[in-house]
PAKEDO-622913 format. One line per 2 residues: number of its first residue (from 1); for each residue y, x, z of N, C-alpha, C. Coordinates in nm, 2 decimals. Each point is the difference from the previous one (the first is absolute). Layout:
N
NUM> Y,X,Z,Y,X,Z,Y,X,Z | ...
END
This chain:
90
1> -2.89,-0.26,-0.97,0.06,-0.07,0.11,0.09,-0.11,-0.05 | 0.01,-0.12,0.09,0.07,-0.13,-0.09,0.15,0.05,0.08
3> 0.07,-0.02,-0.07,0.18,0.00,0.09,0.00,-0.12,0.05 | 0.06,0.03,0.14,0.03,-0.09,0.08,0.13,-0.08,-0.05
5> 0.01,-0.14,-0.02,0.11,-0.07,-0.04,0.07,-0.04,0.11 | -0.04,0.03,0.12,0.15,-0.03,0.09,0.10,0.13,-0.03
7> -0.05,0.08,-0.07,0.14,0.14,0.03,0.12,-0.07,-0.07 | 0.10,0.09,0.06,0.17,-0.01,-0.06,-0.02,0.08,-0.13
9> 0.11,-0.02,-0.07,0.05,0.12,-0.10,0.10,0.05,0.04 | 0.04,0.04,-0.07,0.14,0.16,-0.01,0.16,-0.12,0.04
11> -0.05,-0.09,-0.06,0.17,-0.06,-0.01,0.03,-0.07,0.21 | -0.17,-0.05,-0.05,0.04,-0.07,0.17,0.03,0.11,0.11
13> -0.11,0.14,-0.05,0.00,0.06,0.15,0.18,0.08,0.00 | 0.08,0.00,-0.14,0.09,0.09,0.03,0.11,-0.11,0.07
15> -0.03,-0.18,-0.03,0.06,-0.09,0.06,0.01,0.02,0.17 | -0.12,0.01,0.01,-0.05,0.01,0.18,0.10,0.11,0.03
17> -0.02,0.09,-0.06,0.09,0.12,0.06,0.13,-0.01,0.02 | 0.04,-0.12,-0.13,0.18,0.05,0.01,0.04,-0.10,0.09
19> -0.09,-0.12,0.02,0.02,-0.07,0.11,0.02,0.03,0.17 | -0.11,0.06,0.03,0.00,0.09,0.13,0.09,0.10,-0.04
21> 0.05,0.07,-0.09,0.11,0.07,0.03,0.14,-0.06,0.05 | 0.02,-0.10,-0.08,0.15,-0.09,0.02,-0.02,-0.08,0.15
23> -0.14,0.02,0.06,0.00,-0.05,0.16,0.04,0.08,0.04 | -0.01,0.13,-0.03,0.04,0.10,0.09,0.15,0.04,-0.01
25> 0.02,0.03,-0.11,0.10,0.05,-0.06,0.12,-0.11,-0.04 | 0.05,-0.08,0.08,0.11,-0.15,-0.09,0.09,0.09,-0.04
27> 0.06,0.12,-0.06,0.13,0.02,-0.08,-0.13,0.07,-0.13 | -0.03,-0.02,-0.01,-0.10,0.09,-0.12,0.04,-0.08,-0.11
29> 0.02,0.12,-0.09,0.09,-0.06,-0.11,-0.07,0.12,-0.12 | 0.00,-0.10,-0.13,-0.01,0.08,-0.12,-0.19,0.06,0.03
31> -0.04,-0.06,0.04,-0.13,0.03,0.01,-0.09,0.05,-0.11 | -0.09,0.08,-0.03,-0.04,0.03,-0.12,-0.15,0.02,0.04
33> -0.13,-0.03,-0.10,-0.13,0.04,0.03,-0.03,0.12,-0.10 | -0.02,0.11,0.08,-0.03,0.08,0.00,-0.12,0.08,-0.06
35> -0.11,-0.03,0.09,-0.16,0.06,-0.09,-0.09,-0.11,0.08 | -0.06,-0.05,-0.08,-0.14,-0.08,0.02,-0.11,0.08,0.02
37> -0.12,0.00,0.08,-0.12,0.07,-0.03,-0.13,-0.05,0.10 | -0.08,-0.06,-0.08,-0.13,-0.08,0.05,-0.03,0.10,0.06
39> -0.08,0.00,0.16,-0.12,0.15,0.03,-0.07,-0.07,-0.05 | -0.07,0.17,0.02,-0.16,-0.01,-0.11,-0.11,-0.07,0.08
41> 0.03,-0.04,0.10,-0.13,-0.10,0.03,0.03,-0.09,0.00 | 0.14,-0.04,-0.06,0.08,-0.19,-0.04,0.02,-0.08,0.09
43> 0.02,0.10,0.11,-0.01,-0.05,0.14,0.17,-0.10,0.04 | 0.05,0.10,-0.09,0.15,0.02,0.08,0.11,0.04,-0.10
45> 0.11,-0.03,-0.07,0.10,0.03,-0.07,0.08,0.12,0.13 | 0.07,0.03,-0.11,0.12,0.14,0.06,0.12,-0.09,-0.10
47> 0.12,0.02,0.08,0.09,-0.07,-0.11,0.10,0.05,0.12 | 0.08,0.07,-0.09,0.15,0.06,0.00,0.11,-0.06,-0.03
49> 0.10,0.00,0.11,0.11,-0.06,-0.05,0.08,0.04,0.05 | 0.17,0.01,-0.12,0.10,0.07,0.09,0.12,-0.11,-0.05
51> 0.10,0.01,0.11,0.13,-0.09,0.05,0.08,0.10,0.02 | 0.12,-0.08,0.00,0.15,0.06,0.08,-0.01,-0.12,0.12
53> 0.01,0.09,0.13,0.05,-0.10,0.11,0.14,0.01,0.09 | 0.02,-0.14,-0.09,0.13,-0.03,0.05,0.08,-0.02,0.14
55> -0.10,0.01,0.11,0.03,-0.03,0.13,0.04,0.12,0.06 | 0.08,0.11,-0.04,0.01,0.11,0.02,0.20,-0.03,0.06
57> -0.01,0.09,0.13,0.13,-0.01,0.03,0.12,0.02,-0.04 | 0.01,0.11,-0.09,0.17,0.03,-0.06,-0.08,-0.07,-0.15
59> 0.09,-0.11,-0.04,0.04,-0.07,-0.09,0.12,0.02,-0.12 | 0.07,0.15,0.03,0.08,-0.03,-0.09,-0.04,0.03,-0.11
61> 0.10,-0.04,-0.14,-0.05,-0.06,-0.15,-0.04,0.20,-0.04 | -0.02,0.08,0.09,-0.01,0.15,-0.06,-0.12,0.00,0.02
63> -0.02,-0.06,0.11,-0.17,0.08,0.13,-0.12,-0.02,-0.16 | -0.05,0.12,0.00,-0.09,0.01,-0.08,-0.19,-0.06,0.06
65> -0.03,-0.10,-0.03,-0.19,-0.06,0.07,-0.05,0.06,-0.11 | -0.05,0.10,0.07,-0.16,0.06,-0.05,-0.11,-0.12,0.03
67> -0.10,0.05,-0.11,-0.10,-0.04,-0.06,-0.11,-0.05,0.13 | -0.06,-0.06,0.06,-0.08,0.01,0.09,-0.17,-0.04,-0.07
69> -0.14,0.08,0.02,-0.04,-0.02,-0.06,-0.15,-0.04,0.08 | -0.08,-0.16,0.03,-0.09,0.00,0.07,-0.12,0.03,-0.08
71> -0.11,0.00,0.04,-0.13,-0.01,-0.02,-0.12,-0.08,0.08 | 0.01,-0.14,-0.06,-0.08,-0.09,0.06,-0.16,-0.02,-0.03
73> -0.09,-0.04,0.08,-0.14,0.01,-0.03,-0.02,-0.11,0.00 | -0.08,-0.13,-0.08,0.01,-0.09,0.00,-0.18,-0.06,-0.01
75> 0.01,-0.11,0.06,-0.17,-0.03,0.02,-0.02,-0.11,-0.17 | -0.11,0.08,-0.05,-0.06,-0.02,-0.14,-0.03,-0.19,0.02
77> -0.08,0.01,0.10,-0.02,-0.14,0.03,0.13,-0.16,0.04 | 0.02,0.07,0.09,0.08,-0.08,0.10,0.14,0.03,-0.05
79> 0.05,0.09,-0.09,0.11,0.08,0.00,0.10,-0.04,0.08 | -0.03,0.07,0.16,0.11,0.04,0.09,-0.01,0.10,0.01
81> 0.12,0.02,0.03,0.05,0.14,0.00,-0.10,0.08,0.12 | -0.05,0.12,0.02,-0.07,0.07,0.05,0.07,0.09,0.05
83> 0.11,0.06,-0.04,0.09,0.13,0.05,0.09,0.02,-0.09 | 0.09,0.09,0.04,0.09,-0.02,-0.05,0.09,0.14,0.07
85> 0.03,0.12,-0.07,0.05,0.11,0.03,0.12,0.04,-0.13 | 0.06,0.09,0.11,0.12,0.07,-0.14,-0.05,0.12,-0.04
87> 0.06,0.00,-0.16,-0.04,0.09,-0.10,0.17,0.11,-0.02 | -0.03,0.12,0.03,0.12,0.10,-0.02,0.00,0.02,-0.12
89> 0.08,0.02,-0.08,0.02,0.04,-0.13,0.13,0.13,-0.04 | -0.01,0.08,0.11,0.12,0.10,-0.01,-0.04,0.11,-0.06
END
């Protein structure tokens, strides 16, 4: 089977993601990529990513931001974002 040369790689689809995240999220700070993973029918990246979000109400220099951690599905082709859910890590 020939690979299709419209697909994204790893670097754009985790770009797509952290982008649609900072739409969502404007205090997201310290962003980090997480795990990459092609599915197996190359359809679709999985790409994880976790922030501190800074739009949080008590501001003082103590308040401790936990980790917040998404999991975006991203289109192999077109790479837009497809979904996009939170990941618990407790």
């Amino acid at each position: 089977m020939k690979p299709n040369t419209t697909m994204i790689n790893a670097k754009e689809a985790a770009n797509s993601a952290i982008e649609y995240l900072k739409s969502f999220y404007t205090g997201a700070k310290n962003i980090m990529l997480e795990e990459v993973e092609l599915s197996d029918e190359r359809k679709s990246w999985s790409i994880t990513i976790s922030f501190e979000n800074f739009d949080v109400e008590d501001k003082k220099p103590s308040t401790i931001i936990p980790r917040i951690y998404k999991i975006f599905r991203i289109d192999n082709n077109s790479g837009h974002v497809i979904a996009m859910k939170s990941k618990d890590y407790k």
